[in-house]
C-alpha positions in Angstrom: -2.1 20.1 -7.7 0.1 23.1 -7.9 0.9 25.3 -10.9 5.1 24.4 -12.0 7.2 27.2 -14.3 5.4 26.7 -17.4 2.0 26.8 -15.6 1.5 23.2 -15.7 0.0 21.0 -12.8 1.8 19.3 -10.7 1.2 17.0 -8.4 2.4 17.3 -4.9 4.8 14.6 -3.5 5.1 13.2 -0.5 8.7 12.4 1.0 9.2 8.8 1.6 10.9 9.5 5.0 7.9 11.8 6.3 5.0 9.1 5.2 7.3 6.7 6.9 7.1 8.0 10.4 3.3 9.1 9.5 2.3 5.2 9.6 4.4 5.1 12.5 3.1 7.3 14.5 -0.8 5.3 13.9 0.8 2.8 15.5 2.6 0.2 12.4 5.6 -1.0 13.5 5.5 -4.4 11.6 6.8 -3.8 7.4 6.6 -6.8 4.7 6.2 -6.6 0.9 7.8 -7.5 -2.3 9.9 -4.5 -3.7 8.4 -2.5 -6.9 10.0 1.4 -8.0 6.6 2.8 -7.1 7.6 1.7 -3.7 11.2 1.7 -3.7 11.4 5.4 -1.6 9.2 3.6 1.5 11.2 0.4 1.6 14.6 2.0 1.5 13.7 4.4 4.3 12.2 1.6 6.0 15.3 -0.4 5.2 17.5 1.8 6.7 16.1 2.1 9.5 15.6 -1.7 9.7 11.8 -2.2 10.2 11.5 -3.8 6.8 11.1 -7.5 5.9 11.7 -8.5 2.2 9.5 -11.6 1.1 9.7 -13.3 -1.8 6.4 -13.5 -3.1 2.9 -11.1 -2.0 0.9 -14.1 0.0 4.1 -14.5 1.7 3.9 -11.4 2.9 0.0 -11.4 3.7 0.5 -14.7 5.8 3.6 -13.1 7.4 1.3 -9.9 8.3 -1.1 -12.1 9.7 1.2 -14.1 12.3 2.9 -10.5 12.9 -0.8 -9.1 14.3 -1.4 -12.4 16.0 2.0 -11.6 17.9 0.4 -8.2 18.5 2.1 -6.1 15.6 0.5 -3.4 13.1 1.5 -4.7 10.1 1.8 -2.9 6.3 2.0 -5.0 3.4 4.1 -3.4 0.5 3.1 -5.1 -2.7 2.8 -3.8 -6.8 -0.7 -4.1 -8.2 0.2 -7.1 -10.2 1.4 -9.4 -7.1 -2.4 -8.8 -5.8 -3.5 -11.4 -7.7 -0.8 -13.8 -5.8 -2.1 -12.7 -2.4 -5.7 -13.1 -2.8 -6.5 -16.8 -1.2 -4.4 -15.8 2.2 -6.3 -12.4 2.1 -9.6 -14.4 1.8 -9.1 -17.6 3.4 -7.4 -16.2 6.3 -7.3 -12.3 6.7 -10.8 -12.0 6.1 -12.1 -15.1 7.3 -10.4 -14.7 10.7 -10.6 -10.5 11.0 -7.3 -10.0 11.0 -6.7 -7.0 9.9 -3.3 -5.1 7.8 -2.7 -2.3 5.8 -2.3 -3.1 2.4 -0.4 -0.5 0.5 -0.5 -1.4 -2.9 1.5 0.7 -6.1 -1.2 1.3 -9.0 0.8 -0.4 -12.1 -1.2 0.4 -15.3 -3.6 3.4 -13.6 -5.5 5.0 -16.9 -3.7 2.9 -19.0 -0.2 4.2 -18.6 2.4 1.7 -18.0 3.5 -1.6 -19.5 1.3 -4.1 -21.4 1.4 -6.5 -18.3 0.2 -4.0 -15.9 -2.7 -2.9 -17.4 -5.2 -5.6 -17.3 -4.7 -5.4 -13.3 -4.6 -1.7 -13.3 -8.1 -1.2 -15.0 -9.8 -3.9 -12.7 -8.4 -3.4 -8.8 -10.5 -1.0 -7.9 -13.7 -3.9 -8.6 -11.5 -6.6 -7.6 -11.4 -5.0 -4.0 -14.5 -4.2 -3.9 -15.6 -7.7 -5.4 -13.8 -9.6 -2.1 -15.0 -6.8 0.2 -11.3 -5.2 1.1 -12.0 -1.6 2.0 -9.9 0.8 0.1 -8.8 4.6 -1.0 -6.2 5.9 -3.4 -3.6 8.2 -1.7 -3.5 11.4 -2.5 -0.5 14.2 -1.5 -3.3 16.7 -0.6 -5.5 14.4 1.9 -3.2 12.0 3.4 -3.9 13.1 6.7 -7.9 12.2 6.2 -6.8 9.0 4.0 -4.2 7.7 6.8 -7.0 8.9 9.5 -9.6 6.8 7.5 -7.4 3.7 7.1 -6.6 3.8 10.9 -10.6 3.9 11.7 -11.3 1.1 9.1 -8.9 -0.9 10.1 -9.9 -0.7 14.0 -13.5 -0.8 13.4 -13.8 -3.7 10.9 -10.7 -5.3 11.8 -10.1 -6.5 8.0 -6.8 -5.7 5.4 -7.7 -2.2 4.3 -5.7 -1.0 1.2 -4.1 2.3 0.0 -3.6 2.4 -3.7 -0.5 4.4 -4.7 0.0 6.0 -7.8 3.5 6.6 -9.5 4.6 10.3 -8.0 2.7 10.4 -4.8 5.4 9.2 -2.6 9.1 9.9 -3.7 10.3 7.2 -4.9 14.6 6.4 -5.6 13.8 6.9 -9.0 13.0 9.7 -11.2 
């Protein structure tokens, strides 16, 4: 956090473009998801430079992770909070199953109760959810990305399992305000 004008905190922000070519460099070069505004600064820069893959729905993008490491990809799945819950038999039944690992960057709808009525029920619980089927995970933060991306890329070589980022609204620049 950093002091603004009026002396209030604020939190650092990470351009979209520069945490872009950071998973890059580690080595992803295989991008799914389903879009969300949380998101929406990653998967444009992504989309520009054409490296993403829209899906339609979260375990569509999970299973089409999955066949992308099998080809010998690094894949990221993009999804919002809320989609987890679509996801969760490929994650178990396949990713986990069968070790095959993927980033899982997932926006944090509903984080201390702040959003919409829908997201909150998911945004209280994913934290035990994760830890409930066993998917290692961190939330993002401006100030330690290089140690969270550095811990993601050890987790996900060592146990060779999805591994997933939490991102809350205002981390990463997003094409909204």
């Amino acid at each position: 956090m950093t002091k603004g004008e009026g002396g209030d905190d604020v939190m650092a922000v990470i351009d979209s473009d520069d945490f872009v070519k950071a998973l890059q460099d580690m080595g992803f070069d295989f991008f799914t998801g389903v879009p969300d505004t949380i998101l929406g600064g990653i998967i444009e820069v992504l989309s520009e430079r054409r490296l993403y893959t829209p899906s339609v729905r979260e375990d569509e993008a999970v299973a089409m992770a999955a066949g992308a490491f099998l080809g010998g990809k690094i894949p990221v799945v993009l999804m919002q909070n809320s989609g987890l819950g679509n996801a969760l038999n490929v994650l178990m039944s396949l990713h986990l199953i069968y070790r095959i690992p993927c980033l899982l960057i997932i926006s944090w709808r509903g984080f201390e109760g702040k959003d919409a009525p829908e997201h909150l029920v998911m945004g209280q619980t994913m934290p035990q959810l994760m830890d409930t089927i066993r998917i290692p995970h961190r939330t993002l933060v401006a100030e330690t990305l290089v140690e969270d991306l550095r811990w993601t890329a050890q987790t996900f070589m060592d146990e060779r399992v999805p591994v997933a980022l939490f991102l809350k609204k205002g981390v990463v620049k997003t094409i909204q305000p």
